[in-house]
C-alpha positions as CSV (number, residue, x, y, z in Angstrom):
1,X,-31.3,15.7,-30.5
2,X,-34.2,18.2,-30.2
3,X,-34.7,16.9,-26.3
4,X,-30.8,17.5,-25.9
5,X,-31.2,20.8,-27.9
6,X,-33.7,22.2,-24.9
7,X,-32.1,20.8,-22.2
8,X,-28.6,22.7,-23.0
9,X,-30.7,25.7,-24.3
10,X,-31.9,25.8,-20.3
11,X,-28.5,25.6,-18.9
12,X,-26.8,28.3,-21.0
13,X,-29.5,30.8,-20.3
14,X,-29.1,29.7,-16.3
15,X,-25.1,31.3,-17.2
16,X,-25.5,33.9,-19.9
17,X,-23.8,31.8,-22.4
18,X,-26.8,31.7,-24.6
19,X,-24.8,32.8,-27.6
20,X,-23.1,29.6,-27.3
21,X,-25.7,28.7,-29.9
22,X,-25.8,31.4,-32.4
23,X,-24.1,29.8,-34.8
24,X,-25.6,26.2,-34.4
25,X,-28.3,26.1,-37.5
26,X,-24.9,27.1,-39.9
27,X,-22.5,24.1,-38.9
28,X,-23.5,20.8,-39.9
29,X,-24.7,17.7,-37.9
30,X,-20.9,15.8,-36.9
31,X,-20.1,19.9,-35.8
32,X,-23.2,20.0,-33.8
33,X,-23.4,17.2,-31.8
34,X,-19.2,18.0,-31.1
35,X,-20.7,21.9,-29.8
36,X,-23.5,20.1,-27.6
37,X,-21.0,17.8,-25.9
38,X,-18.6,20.3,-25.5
39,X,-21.2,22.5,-23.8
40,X,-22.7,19.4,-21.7
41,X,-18.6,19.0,-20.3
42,X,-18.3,22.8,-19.2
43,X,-18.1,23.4,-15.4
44,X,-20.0,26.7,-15.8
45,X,-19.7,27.1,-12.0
46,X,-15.9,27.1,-12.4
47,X,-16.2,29.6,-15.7
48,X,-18.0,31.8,-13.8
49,X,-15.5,31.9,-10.7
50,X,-12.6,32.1,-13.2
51,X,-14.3,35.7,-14.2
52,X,-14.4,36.9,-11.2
53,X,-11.4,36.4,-9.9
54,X,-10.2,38.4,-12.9
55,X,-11.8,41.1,-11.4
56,X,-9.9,41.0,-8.5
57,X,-6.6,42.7,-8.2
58,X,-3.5,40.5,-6.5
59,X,-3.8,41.7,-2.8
60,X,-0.4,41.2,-1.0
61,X,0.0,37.9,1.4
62,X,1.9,37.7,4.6
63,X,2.9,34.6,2.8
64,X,6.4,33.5,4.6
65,X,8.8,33.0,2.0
66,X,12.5,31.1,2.8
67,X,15.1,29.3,1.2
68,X,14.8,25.5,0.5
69,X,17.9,23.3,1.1
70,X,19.2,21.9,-1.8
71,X,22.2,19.2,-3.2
72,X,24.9,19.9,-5.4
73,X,24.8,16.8,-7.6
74,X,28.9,17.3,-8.3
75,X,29.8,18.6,-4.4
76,X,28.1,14.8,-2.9
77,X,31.8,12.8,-3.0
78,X,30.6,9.8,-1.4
79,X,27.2,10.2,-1.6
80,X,27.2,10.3,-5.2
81,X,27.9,6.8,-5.3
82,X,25.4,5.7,-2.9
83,X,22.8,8.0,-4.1
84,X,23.8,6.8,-7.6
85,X,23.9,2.4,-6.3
86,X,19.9,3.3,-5.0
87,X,18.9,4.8,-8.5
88,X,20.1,2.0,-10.6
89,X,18.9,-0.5,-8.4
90,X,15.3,0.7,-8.9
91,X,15.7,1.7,-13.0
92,X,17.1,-2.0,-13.3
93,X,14.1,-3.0,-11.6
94,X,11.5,-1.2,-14.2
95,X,10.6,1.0,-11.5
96,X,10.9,4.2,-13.4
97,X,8.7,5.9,-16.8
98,X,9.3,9.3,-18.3
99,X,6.7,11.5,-19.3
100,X,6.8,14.2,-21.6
101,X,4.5,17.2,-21.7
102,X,3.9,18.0,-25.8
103,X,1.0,19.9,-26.5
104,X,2.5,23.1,-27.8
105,X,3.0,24.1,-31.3
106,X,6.1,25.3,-32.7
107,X,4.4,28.2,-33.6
108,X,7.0,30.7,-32.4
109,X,9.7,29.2,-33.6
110,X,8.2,29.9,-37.0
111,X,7.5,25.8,-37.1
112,X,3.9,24.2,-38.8
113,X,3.2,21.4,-36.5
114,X,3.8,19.9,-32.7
115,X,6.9,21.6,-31.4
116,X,7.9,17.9,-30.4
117,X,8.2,17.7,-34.4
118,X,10.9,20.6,-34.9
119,X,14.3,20.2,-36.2
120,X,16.6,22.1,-34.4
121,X,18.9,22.1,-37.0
122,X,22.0,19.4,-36.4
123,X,23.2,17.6,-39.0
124,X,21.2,14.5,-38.3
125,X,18.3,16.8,-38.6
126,X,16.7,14.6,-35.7
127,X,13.4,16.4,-34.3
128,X,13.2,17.3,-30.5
129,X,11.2,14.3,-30.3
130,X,14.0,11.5,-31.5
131,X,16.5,13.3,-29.6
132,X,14.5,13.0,-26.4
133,X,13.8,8.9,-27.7
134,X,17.5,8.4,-28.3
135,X,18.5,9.7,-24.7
136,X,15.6,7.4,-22.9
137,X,17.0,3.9,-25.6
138,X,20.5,4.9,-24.8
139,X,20.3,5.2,-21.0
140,X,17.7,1.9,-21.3
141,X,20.5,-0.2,-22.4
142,X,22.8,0.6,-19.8
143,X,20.0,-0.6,-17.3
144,X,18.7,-3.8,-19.5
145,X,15.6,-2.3,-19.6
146,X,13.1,-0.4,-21.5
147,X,11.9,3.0,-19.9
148,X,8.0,3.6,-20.5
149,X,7.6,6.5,-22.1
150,X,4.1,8.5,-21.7
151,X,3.6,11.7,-23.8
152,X,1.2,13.9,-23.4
153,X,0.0,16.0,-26.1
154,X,-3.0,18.6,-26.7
155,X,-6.1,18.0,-28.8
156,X,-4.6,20.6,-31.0
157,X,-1.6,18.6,-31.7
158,X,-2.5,14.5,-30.9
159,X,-3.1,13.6,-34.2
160,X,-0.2,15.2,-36.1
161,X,1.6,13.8,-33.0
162,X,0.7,10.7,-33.7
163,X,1.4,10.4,-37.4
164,X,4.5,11.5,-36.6
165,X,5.4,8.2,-34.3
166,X,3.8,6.3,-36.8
167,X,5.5,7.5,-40.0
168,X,9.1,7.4,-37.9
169,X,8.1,3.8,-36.9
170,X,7.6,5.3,-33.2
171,X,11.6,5.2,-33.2
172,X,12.0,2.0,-32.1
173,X,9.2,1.8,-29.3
174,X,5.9,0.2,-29.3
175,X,3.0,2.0,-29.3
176,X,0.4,0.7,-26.1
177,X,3.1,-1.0,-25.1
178,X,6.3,0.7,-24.2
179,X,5.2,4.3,-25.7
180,X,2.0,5.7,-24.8
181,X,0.2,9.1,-26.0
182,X,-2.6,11.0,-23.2
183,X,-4.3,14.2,-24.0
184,X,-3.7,17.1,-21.7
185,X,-7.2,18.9,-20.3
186,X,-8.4,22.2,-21.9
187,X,-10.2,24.7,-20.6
188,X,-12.6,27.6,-22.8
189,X,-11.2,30.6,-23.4
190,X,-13.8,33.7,-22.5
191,X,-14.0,37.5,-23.2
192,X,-13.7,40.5,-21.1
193,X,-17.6,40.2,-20.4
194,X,-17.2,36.6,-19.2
195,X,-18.3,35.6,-22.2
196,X,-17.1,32.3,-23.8
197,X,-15.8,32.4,-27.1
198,X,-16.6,30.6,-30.7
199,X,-13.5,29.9,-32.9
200,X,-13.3,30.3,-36.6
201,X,-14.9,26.5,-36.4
202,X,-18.4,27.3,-34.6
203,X,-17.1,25.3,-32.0
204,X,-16.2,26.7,-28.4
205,X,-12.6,28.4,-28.3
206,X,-10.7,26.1,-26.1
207,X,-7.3,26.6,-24.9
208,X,-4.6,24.0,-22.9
209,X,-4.8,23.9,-18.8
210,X,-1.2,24.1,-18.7
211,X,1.5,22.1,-17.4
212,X,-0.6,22.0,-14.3
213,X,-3.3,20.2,-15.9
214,X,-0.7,16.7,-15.7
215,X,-1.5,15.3,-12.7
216,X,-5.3,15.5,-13.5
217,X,-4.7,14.1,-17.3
218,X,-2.3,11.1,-16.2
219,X,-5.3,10.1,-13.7
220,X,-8.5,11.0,-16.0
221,X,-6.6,9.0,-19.1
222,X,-5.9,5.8,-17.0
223,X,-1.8,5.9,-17.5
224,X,-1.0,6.2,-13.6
225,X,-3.4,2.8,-13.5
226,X,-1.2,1.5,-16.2
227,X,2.0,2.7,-15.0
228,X,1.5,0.6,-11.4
229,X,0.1,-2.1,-14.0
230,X,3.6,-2.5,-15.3
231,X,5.2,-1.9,-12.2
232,X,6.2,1.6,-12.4
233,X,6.9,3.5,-8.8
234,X,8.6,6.6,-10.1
235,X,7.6,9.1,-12.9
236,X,10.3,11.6,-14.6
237,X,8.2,14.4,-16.1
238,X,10.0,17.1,-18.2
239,X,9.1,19.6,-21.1
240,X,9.6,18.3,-25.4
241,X,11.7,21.8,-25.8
242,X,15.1,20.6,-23.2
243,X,16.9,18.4,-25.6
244,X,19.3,18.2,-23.0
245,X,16.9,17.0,-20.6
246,X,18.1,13.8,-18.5
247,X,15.0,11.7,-17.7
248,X,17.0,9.0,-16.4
249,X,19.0,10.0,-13.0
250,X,19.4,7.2,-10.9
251,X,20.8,9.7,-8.6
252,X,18.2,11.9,-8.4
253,X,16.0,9.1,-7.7
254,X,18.3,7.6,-5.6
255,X,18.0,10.6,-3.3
256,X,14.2,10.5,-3.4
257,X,13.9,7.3,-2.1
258,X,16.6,7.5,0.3
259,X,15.3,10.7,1.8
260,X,11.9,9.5,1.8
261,X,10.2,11.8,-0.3
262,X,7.8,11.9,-3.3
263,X,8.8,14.9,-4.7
264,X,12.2,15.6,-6.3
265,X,13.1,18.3,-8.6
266,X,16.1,19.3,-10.6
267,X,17.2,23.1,-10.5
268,X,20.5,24.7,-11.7
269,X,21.5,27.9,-10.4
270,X,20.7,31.1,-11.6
271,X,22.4,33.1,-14.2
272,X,22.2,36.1,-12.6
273,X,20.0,37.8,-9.8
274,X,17.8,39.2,-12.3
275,X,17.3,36.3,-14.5
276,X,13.7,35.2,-15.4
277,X,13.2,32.1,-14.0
278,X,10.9,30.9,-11.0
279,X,13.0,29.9,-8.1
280,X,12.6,27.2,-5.2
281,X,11.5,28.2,-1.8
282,X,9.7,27.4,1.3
283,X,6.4,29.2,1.4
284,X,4.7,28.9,5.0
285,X,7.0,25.7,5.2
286,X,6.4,24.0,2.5
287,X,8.1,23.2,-0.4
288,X,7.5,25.5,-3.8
289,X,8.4,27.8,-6.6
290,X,8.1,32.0,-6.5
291,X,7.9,33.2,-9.8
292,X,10.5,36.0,-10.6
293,X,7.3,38.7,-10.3
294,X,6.7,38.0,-7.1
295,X,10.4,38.1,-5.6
296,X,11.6,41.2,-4.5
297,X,14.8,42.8,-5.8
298,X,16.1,42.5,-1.9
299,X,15.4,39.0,-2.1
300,X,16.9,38.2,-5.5
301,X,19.8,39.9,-5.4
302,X,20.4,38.2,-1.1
303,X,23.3,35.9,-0.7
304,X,24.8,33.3,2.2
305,X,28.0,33.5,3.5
306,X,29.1,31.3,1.0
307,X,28.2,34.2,-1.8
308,X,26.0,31.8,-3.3
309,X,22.1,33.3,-3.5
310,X,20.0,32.2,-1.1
311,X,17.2,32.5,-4.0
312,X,19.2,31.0,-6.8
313,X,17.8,27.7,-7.5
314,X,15.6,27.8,-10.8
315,X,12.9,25.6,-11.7
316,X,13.8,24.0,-14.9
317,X,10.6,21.7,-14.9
318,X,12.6,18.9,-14.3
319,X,10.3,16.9,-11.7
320,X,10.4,13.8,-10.8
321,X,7.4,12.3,-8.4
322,X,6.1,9.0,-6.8
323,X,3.1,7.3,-8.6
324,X,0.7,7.8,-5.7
325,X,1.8,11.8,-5.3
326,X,0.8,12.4,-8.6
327,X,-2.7,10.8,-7.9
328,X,-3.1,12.6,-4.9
329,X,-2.0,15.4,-6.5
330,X,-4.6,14.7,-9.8
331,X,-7.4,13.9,-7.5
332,X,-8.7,17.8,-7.5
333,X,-7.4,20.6,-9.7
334,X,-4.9,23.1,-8.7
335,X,-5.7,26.5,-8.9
336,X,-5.6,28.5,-12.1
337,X,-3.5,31.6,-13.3
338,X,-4.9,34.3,-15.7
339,X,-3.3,35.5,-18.8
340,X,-4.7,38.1,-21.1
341,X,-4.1,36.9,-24.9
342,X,-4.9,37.6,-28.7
343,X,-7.6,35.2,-29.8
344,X,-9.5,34.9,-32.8
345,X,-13.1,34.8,-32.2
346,X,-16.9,34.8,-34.3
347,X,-18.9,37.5,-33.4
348,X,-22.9,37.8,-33.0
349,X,-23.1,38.2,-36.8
350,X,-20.7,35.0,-37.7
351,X,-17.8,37.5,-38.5
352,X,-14.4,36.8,-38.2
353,X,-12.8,38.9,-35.8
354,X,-8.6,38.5,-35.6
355,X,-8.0,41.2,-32.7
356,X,-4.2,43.2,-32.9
357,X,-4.1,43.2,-29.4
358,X,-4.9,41.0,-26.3
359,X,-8.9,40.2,-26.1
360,X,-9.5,37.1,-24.1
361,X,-8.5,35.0,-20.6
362,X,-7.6,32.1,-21.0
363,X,-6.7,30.4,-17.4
364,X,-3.8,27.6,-17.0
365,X,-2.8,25.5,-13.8
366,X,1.1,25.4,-13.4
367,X,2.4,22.1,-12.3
368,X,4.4,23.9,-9.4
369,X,1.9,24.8,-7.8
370,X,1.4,21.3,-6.5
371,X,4.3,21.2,-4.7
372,X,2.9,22.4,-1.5
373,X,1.0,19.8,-1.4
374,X,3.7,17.9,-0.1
375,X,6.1,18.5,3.7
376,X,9.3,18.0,2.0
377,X,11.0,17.1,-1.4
378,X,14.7,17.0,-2.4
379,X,15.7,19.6,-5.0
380,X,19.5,18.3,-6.6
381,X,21.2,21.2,-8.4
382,X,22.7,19.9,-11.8
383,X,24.7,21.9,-14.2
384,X,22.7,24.1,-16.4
385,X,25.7,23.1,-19.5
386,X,24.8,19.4,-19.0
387,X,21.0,19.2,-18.7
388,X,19.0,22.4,-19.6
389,X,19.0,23.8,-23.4
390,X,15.6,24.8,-23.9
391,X,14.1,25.6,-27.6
392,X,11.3,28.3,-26.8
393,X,12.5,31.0,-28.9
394,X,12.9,32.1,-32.5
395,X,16.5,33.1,-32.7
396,X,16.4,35.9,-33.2
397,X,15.6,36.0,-29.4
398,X,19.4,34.9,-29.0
399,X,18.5,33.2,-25.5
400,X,16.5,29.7,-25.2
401,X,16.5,29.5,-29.0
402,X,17.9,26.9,-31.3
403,X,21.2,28.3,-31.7
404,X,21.7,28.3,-28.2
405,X,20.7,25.0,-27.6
406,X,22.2,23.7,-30.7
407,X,25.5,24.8,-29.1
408,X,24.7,23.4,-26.1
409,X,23.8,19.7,-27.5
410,X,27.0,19.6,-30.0
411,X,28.9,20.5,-27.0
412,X,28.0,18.0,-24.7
413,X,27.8,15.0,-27.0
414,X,31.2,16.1,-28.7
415,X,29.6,16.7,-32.0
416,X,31.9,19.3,-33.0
């Protein structure tokens, strides 16, 4: 220990994280060793870039932004069927697994646990989580098969995660078998000084990468190997919060394979010009998504001659990607946004500090962001009544809250 002790003592002061050990006589032995190989897996060289760069103010790009072409999923007529025959074909074969991204908390929905976990309040009282299971058993059935399902949580939430399968009997699925759990990356969180935080723990502050982070998790955690184990071509990846979410579409696949891309995304059009939603585009030519900060007014509010705007397709994280473009795409990580939060921290003296306003970067990748990675990819608009109710806020937001997608659910399924 005393060996590993000096050698980590010599790297921190190399970085100016020396404080990373001011608290290391006070924790006891299982907390130390868990502090010295948490410092031991920190790219320092990538802390220290992720400083700088907030330092530097966004400079404006001659970035070339256009429209993307897009499907209507309900205007294909014929196509529908074909698209549709492709799909089934390749679900029937076992060719397809869903992935859902659970690493949040239900925090601000005023919920104690996973936000997977929350009950959204129907009178089944089914969590977000069996809602999601029953949609991937029901559409399984039709195809005489069962659809893999990989979840990946955070190292905040895995455990409770997990109990919660196990106490629900995993909801008919098989745990390693049929239903696998994968831990998303993290990333430490650092102060205004570049300085990396302690939590309330003595351990370092970490916070999630972001849904960016899933390409690099499936890869790191072995489940693309086991997906092409089991035979698996095509991966549906989609948020716990849509419990409308359709991770089954054997016409959206259909159209990937038929159009010969790895990439195809679901989007449903805009509310209004002003919503706050990112929104498909080409950038230089290549496929991607330009959050609604960085669209002008002029360009949200621009329409065809059809009426229709020509920025109006919204990323609903809905994606749905070949096996080998998401190890292509996890071979490197993409490159990090910055957000300014509130974070509780230990000072110098082993204080508690909980801060009333925002004190600390933490940096996420967002899974978009990948997209450009690739020359083309289909983008199928859906209906935002049939497949998009999200659960992010409390309600007395009154949008994206579970009264609204309550509403939504009950109506679709004819619950009322």
């Amino acid at each position: 220990m005393n060996d590993n002790l000096e050698e980590i003592k010599a790297i921190l002061k190399r970085h100016g994280q020396e404080h990373l050990l001011n608290h290391y006589e006070k924790i006891d032995d299982i907390c130390k060793k868990k502090l010295l190989d948490q410092i031991k897996n920190i790219d320092f060289q990538l802390i220290d870039n992720l400083y700088r760069s907030t330092k530097i103010s966004a400079k404006s790009t001659s970035d070339k932004i256009a429209p993307i072409d897009y499907l209507d999923k309900y205007k294909l007529k014929d196509e529908y069927k074909y698209y549709e025959n492709i799909g089934k074909k390749a679900i029937k074969e076992g060719k397809l697994a869903a992935v859902t991204m659970a690493g949040g908390q239900g925090t601000r929905l005023g919920h104690n646990g996973p936000k997977g976990t929350y009950d959204i309040g129907l009178d089944s009282h089914k969590s977000l989580f069996e809602l999601l299971c029953d949609s991937l058993k029901e559409e399984g059935k039709k195809y005489g098969v069962i659809i893999p399902w990989f979840i990946m949580t955070s190292k905040e939430n895995n455990k409770a995660t997990v109990e919660f399968f196990e106490k629900n009997k995993y909801f008919g699925y098989q745990k390693d078998k049929n239903l696998f759990f994968f831990i998303q990356g993290e990333l430490p969180m650092i102060d205004t000084e570049g300085k990396i935080l302690i939590g309330e723990d003595g351990l370092i502050k970490l916070a999630a990468d972001g849904h960016g982070g899933i390409y690099e998790s499936l890869v790191k955690s072995g489940m693309t190997k086991k997906m092409k184990e089991m035979g698996v071509e095509w991966i549906f990846i989609g948020g716990v919060d849509n419990c409308l979410v359709k991770m089954v579409d054997p016409v959206l696949m259909g159209v990937a394979i038929d159009k010969k891309v790895t990439v195809a995304c679901k989007s449903v059009v805009k509310a209004n010009p002003q919503e706050k939603v990112g929104v498909f585009c080409k950038k230089n030519g290549k496929p991607n998504v330009i959050e609604y900060t960085e669209i002008t007014e002029e360009m949200a509010e621009a329409r065809n001659e059809n009426g229709e705007l020509l920025y109006g397709e919204s990323h609903i994280l809905c994606n749905l990607f070949s096996v080998n473009a998401v190890e292509r795409m996890g071979a490197s990580p993409l490159p990090y946004h910055v957000a300014y939060k509130k974070a509780k921290y230990l000072d110098k003296n082993g204080n508690l500090v909980e801060p009333s306003s925002p004190n600390a970067y933490k940096f996420e990748a967002f899974l978009f962001d990948a997209f450009g990675k690739v020359d083309e990819m289909a983008v199928l608009r859906v209906k935002r009544e049939e497949e998009f109710a999200p659960v992010k806020n409390a309600d007395s937001a009154g949008v994206d809250c579970p009264k609204t997608a309550r509403e939504l659910y009950k109506k679709f399924y004819h619950l009322d």
